[in-house]
C-alpha positions as CSV (number, residue, x, y, z in Angstrom):
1,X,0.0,0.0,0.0
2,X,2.7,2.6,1.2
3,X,4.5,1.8,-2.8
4,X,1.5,3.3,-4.2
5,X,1.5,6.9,-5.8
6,X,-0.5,9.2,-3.7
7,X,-3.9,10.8,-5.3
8,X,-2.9,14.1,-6.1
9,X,-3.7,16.4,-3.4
10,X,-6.0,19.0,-4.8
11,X,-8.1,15.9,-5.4
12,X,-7.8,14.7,-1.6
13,X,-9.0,18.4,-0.5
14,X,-12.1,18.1,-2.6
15,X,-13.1,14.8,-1.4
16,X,-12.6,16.1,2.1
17,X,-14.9,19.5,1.1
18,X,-17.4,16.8,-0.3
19,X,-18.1,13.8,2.1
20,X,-18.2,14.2,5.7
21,X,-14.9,13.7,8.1
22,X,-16.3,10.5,9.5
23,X,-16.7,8.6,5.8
24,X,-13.4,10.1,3.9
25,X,-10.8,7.7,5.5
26,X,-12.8,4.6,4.4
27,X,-13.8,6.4,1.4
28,X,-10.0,7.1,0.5
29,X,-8.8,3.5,0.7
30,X,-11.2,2.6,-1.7
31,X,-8.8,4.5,-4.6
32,X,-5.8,2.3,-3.9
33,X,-8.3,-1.6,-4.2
34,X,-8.0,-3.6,-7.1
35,X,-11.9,-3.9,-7.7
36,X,-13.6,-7.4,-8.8
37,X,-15.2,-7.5,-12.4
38,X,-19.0,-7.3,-12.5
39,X,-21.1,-8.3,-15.4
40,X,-24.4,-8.6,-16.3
41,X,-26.4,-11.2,-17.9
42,X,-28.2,-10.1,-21.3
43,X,-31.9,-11.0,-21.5
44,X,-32.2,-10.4,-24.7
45,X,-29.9,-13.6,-25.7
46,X,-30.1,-15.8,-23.0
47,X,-31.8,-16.8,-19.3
48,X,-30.1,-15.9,-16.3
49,X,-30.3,-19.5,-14.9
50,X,-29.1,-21.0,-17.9
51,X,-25.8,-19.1,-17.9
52,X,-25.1,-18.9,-14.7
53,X,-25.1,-22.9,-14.7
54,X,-22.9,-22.7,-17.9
55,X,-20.3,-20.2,-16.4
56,X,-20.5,-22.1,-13.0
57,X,-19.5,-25.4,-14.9
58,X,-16.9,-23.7,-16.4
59,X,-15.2,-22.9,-12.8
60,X,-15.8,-19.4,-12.6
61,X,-16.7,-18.1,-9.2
62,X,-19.9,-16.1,-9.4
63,X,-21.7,-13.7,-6.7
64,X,-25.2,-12.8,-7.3
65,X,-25.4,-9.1,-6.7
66,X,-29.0,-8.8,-4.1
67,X,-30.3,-6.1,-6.0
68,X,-29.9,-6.7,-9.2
69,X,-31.5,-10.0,-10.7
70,X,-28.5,-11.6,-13.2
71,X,-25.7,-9.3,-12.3
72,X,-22.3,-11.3,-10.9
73,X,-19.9,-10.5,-9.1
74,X,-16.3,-12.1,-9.8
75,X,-12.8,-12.5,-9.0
76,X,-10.8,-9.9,-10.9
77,X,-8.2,-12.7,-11.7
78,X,-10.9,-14.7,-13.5
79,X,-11.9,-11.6,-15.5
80,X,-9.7,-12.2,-19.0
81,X,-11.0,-16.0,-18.8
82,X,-14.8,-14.3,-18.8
83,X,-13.4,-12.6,-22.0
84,X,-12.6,-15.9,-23.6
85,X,-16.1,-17.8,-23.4
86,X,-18.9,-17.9,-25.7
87,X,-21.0,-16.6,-23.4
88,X,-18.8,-13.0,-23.7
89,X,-18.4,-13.7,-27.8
90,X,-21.9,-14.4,-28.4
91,X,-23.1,-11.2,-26.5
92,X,-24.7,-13.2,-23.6
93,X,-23.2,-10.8,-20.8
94,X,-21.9,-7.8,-20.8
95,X,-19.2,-6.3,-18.4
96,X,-20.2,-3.3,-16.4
97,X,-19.7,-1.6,-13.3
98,X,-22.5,-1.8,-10.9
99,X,-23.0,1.7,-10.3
100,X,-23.6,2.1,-13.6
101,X,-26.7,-0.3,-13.6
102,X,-28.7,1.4,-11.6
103,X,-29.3,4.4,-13.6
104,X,-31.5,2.4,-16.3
105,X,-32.9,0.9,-13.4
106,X,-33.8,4.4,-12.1
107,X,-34.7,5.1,-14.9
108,X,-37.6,2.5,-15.3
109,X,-38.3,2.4,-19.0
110,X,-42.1,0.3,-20.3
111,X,-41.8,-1.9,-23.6
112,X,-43.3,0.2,-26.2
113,X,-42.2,3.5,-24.8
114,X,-40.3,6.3,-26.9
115,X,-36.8,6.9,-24.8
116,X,-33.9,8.9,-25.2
117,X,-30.1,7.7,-24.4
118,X,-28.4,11.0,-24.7
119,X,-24.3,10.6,-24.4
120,X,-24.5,6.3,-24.8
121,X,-20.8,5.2,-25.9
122,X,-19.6,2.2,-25.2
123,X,-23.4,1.3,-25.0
124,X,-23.4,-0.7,-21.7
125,X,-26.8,1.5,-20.4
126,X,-28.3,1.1,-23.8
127,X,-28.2,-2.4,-24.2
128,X,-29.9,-2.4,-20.6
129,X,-32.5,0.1,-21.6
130,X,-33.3,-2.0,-24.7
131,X,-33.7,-5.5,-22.7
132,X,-35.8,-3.9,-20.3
133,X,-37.8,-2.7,-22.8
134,X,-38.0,-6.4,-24.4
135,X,-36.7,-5.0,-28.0
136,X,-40.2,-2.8,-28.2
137,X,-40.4,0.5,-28.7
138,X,-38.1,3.7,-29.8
139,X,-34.8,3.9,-28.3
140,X,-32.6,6.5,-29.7
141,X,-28.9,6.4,-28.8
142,X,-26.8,9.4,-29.3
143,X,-23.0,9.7,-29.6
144,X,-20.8,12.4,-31.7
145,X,-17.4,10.9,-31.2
146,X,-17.4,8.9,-34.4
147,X,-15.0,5.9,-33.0
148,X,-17.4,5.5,-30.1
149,X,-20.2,5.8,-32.1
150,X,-18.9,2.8,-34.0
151,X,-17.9,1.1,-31.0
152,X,-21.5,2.0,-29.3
153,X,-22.9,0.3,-32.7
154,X,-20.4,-2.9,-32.2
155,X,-22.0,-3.7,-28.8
156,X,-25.6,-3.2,-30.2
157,X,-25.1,-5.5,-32.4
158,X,-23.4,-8.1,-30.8
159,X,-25.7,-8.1,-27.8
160,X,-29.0,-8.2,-30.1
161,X,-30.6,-4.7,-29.2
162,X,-32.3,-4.3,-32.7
163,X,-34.4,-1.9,-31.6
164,X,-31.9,1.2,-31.0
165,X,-31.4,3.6,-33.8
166,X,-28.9,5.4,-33.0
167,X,-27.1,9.1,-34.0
168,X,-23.6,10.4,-34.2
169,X,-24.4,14.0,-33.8
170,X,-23.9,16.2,-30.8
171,X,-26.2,16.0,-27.9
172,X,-26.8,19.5,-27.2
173,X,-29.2,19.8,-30.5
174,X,-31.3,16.7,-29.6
175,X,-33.7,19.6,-28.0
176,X,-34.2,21.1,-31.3
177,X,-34.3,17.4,-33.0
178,X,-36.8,16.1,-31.1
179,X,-39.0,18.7,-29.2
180,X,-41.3,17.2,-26.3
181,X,-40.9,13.8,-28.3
182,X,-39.4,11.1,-25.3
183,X,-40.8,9.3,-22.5
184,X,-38.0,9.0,-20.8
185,X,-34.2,10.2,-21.0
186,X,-31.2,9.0,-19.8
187,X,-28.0,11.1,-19.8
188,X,-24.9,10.0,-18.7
189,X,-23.2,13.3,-19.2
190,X,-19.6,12.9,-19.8
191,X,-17.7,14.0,-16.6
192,X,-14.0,14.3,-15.3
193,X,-13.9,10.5,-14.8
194,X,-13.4,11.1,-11.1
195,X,-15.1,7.9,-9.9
196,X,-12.2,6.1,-12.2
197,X,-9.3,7.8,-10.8
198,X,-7.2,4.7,-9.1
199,X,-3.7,4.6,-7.3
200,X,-3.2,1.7,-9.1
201,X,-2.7,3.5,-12.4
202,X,-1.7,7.0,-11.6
203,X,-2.3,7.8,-15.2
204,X,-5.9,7.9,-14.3
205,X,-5.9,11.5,-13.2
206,X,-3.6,12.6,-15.8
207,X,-6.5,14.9,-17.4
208,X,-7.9,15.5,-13.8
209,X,-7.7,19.3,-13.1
210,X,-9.8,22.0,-11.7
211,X,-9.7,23.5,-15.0
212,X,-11.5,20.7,-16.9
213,X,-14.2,20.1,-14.3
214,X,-14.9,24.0,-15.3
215,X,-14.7,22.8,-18.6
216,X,-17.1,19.9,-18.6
217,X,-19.4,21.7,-16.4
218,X,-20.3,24.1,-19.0
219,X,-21.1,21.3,-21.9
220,X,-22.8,19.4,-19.1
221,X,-25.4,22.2,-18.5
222,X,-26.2,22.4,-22.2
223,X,-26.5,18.6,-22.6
224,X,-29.2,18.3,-19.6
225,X,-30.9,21.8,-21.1
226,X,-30.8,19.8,-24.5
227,X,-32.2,16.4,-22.8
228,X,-34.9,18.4,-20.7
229,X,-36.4,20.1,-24.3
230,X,-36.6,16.5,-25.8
231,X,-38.7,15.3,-22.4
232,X,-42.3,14.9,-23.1
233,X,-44.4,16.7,-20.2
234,X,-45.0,14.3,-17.3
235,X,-41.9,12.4,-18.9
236,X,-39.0,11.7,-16.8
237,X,-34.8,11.9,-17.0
238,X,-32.3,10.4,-15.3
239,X,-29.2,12.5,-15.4
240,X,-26.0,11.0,-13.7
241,X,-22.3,10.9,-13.7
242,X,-19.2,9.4,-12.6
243,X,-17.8,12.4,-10.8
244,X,-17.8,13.4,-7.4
245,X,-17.2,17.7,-8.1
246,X,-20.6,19.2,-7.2
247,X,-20.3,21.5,-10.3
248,X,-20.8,18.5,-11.9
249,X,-23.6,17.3,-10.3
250,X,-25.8,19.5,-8.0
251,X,-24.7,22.7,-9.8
252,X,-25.8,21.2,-12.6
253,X,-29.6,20.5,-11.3
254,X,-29.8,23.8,-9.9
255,X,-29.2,25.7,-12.9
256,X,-32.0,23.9,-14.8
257,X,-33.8,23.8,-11.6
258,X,-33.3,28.0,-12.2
259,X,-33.9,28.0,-16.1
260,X,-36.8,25.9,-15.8
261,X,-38.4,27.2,-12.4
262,X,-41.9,25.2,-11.7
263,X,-41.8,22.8,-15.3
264,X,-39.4,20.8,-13.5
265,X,-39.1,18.9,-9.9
266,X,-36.4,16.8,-8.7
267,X,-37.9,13.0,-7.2
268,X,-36.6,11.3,-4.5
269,X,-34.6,8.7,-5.2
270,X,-34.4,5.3,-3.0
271,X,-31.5,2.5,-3.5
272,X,-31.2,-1.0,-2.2
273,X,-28.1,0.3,-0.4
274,X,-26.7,2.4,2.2
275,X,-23.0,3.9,1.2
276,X,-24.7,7.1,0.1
277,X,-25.0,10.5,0.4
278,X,-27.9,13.1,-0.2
279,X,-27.1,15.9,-2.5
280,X,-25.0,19.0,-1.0
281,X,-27.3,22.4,-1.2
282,X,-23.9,24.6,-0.6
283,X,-20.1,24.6,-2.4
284,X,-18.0,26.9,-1.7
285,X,-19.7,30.5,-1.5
286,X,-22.5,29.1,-4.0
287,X,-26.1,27.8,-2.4
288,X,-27.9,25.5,-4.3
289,X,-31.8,24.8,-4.5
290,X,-33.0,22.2,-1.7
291,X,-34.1,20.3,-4.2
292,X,-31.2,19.4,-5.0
293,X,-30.8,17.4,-2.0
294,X,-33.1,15.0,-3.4
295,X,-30.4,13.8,-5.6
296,X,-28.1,11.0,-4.1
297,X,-23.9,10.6,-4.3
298,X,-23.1,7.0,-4.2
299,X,-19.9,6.2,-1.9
300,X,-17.1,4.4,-4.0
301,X,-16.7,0.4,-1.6
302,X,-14.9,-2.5,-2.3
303,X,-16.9,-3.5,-5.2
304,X,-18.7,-0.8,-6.3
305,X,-17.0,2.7,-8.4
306,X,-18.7,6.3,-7.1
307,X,-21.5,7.7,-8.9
308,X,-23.7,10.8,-9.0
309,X,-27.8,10.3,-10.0
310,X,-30.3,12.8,-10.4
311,X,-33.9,11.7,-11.0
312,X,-36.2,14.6,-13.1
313,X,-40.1,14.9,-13.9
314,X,-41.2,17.6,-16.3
315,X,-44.1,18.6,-15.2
């Protein structure tokens, strides 16, 4: 532990502006573990039951995950032999972080619905959007960065989510593309990664600065402005991240929350966990809306990578 480069320390500071005294110190040891892989089985293709069984045969060593019916939990050292089954080829689970399944979850999508995934490279929330949806419906997945986009269309593909049409164009005109036209949107804004950093790989925080959170902030506030004009009245958004920086997050809410006054509300949020934390209503000099203390900061543990979820009705 003590060869490990230390997070940089304008990182450490923030954390320790963010999460209360008596949580940092576990919190902090969480940057220097070597996480297990988690994967999710793909309904789409397959039964839960029947590939457990197979993977189980096969020797891997598999953890149900309580909240999440055919998500697994395994060894990290078995993860490149998970790589090398059929099951992976064929498109019969898909690797993912578990924070980042709850946001579909959340989310909530109904077969048949028209929904929205707004910034969906490498396509692991899409392809869960589409099974929950049972392959009915309109699910329309947006990426500009033309190698994800082809990437995003890779794991469509593979994993049998033929309902998706999906859109390399930038996110911040889907407002004017598609006016009041979705049931429900999910954005996954792209963030500062912060969630990611490790001490394990120190080039994990080679982009980090104070500097690009200010930058991402400001694209982040026109994607959710963007995502919130494509929202059907009485429709609802998930918007979420994988940073911890409160302009990121809560800042982000409260200047729609501002923009948008009494067409918007921000609904509570319940998980089948406790390692969180409400959303902060002051940063620095700035106070936020109360509302946005509705939203919820999931704690980085063991097993599962920080995360940031908001949960919007347009009213």
């Amino acid at each position: 532990m003590s060869d490990l480069t230390p997070l940089p320390t304008e990182f450490s500071d923030r954390l320790a502006q963010i999460f209360p005294r008596e949580q940092l110190e576990t919190l902090l040891q969480t940057f220097a573990l070597q996480k297990p892989t988690t994967f999710r089985v793909n309904p789409l293709k397959t039964t839960v039951a029947e590939t457990q069984a197979e993977l189980e045969a096969a020797a891997f060593e598999l953890t149900p995950v309580s909240w999440y019916e055919g998500a697994f939990i395994l060894p990290n050292e078995q993860r490149r032999a998970l790589t090398e089954t059929a099951a992976f080829y064929d498109g019969r689970i898909y690797i993912q972080n578990l924070s980042s399944m709850l946001a579909p979850q959340l989310l909530a999508p109904q077969v048949g619905e028209e929904v929205l995934d707004l910034a969906a490279a490498p396509g692991g929330k899409t392809l869960q959007l589409a099974a929950m949806m049972a392959n009915e419906g309109y699910l329309a997945a947006v990426e500009p960065i033309k190698n994800r986009f082809f990437r995003l269309r890779g794991n469509l593909e593979q994993q049998g989510a033929t309902m998706v049409k999906t859109y390399m164009m930038d996110g911040r005109a889907a407002g004017r593309r598609w006016p009041q036209v979705f049931d429900r949107v999910l954005l996954d804004a792209p963030c500062s990664s912060e969630a990611r950093i490790t001490q394990l790989n120190p080039e994990s925080w080679t982009h980090w600065s104070s500097r690009k959170i200010k930058e991402t902030s400001r694209k982040q506030k026109k994607l959710l402005q963007a995502a919130l004009y494509a929202l059907k009245p009485g429709g609802t958004l998930v918007y979420c991240t994988c940073a911890f920086s409160p302009e990121e997050n809560e800042q982000i809410v409260d200047y729609q929350l501002q923009k948008f006054e009494d067409s918007i509300e921000v609904l509570p949020i319940e998980l089948p966990f406790d390692h969180t934390q409400r959303g902060i209503t002051h940063w620095g000099k700035k106070a936020y809306d109360p509302a946005v203390a509705r939203c919820v900061r999931i704690l980085p543990t063991a097993v599962m990578d920080g995360f940031f979820l908001c949960h919007l009705r347009k009213k």
